[in-house]
C-alpha positions in Angstrom: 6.4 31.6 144.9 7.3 32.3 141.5 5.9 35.8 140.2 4.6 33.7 136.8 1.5 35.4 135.0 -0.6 32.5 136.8 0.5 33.1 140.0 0.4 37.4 139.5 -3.2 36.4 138.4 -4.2 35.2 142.0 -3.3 38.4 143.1 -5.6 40.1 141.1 -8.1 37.6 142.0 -8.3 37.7 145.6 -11.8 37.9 146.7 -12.8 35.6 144.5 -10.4 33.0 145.7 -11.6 33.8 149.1 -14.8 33.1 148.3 -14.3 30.2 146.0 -11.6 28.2 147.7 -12.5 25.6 150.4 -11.4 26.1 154.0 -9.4 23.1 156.3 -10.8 21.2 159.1 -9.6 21.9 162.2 -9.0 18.3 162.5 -6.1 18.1 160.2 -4.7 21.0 162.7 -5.2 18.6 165.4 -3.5 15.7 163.9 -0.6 18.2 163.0 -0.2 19.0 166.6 -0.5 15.6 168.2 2.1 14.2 165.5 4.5 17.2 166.3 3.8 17.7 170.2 3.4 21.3 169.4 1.0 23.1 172.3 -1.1 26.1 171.9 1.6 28.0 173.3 3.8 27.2 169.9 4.1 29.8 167.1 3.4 28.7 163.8 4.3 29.5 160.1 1.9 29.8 157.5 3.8 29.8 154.7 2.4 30.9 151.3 -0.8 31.8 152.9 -3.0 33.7 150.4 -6.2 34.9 151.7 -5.9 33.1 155.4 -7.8 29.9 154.7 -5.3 28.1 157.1 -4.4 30.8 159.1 -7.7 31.8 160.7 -7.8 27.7 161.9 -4.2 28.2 163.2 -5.0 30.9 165.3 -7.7 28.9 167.0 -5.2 27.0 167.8 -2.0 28.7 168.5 -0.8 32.1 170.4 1.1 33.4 167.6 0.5 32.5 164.3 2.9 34.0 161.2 1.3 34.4 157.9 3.8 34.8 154.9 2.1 35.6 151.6 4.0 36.9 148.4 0.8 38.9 146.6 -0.3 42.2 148.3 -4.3 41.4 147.2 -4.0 37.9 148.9 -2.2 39.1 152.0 -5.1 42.9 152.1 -7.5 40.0 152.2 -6.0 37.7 154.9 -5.3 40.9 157.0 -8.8 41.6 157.6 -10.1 38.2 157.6 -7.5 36.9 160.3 -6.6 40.3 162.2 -5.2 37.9 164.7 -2.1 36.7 162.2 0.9 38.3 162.3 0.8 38.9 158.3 3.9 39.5 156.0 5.1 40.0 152.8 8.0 37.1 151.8 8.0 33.8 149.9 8.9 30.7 150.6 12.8 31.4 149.0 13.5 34.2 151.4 11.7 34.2 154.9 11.1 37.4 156.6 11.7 35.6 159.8 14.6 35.1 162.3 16.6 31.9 162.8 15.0 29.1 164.8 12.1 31.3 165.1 9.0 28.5 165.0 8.0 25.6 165.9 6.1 24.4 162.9 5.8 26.0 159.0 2.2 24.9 157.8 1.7 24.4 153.4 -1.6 24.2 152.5 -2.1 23.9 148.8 1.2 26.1 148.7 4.0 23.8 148.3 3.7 23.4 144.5 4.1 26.8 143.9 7.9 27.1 145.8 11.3 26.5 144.2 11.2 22.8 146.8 15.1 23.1 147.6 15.2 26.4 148.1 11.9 26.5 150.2 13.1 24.1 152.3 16.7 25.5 152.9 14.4 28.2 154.2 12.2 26.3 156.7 15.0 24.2 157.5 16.5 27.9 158.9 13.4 29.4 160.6 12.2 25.7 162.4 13.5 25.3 165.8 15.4 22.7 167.3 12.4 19.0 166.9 10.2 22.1 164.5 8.1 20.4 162.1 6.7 21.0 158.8 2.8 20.2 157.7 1.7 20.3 154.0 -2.2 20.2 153.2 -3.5 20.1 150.1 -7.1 20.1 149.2 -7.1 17.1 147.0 -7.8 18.0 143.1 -9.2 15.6 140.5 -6.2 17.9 138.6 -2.5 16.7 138.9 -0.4 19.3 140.6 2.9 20.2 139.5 5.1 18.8 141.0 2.6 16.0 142.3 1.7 15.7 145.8 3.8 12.7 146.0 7.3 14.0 144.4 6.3 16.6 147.1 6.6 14.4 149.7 9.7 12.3 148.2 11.5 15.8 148.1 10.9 16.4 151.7 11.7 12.9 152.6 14.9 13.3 150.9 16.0 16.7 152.6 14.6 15.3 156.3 15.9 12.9 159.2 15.2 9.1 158.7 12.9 9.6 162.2 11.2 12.4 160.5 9.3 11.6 157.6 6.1 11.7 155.5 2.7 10.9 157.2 0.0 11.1 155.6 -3.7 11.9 157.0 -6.7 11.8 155.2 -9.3 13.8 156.6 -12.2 12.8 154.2 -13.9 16.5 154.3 
């Protein structure tokens, strides 16, 4: 995530993001782990997490869930919301986590904020052997930057020909 005075300014702004921000269906967890086979036993990557809004519905779902989040006031937050996590400090560029290390790196409204190539040089590295990787977004009547679909054109690009883009529409 870049350190930009937009991003920095989340960090200052944590418990109001917490409180403002929307939370995820546990249904778009469930497609996730149908679509990748992964089982409650897998551990999980939530990369770029910020206060835990997708981490505390991983870890009703999964044994060990990872949470990597950049900003110290995001990641105090998401420590005492999700004591469960396993939270760290790290970005997207530069994992704090071993090789072939998880079975599926979750983005949820996260993706446009990481250097794309270098971010998924990254989960490329940490994803075992058939891993996956989710993005969510909460869809904004804002465009993102880079959109939701160069997002997904990027990863298509970087991925196997078997492995590609699905979307899922929740309609929470």
């Amino acid at each position: 995530m870049p350190h930009t005075p937009v991003a920095r300014a989340y960090d200052r702004t944590a418990e109001i993001y917490e409180q403002a921000r929307p939370g995820w269906p546990m249904a778009a967890v469930e497609h996730a782990m149908r679509e990748l086979e992964l089982e409650p036993t897998a551990t999980v990557l939530d990369l770029g997490a910020g206060t835990g809004k997708l981490t505390r519905v991983l870890a009703e779902r999964f044994d060990r869930v990872v949470a990597v989040e950049p900003l110290d006031g995001m990641r105090l937050v998401l420590e005492s919301v999700v004591p469960a996590a396993e939270a760290l400090a790290g970005e997207a560029e530069a994992i704090p986590l071993q090789n072939a290390s998880v079975d599926a790196v979750f983005a949820a409204d996260a993706f446009h904020w990481f250097d794309g190539e270098r971010a998924l040089a990254e989960i490329a590295r940490v994803l075992r052997p058939r891993g996956g990787l989710v993005l969510l977004w909460n869809v904004t009547d804002k465009p993102t930057e880079p959109s939701i679909a160069a997002a997904g054109e990027l990863v298509n690009k970087q991925g196997s020909p078997e492995r590609q883009v699905r979307r899922y529409q929740s309609g929470e």
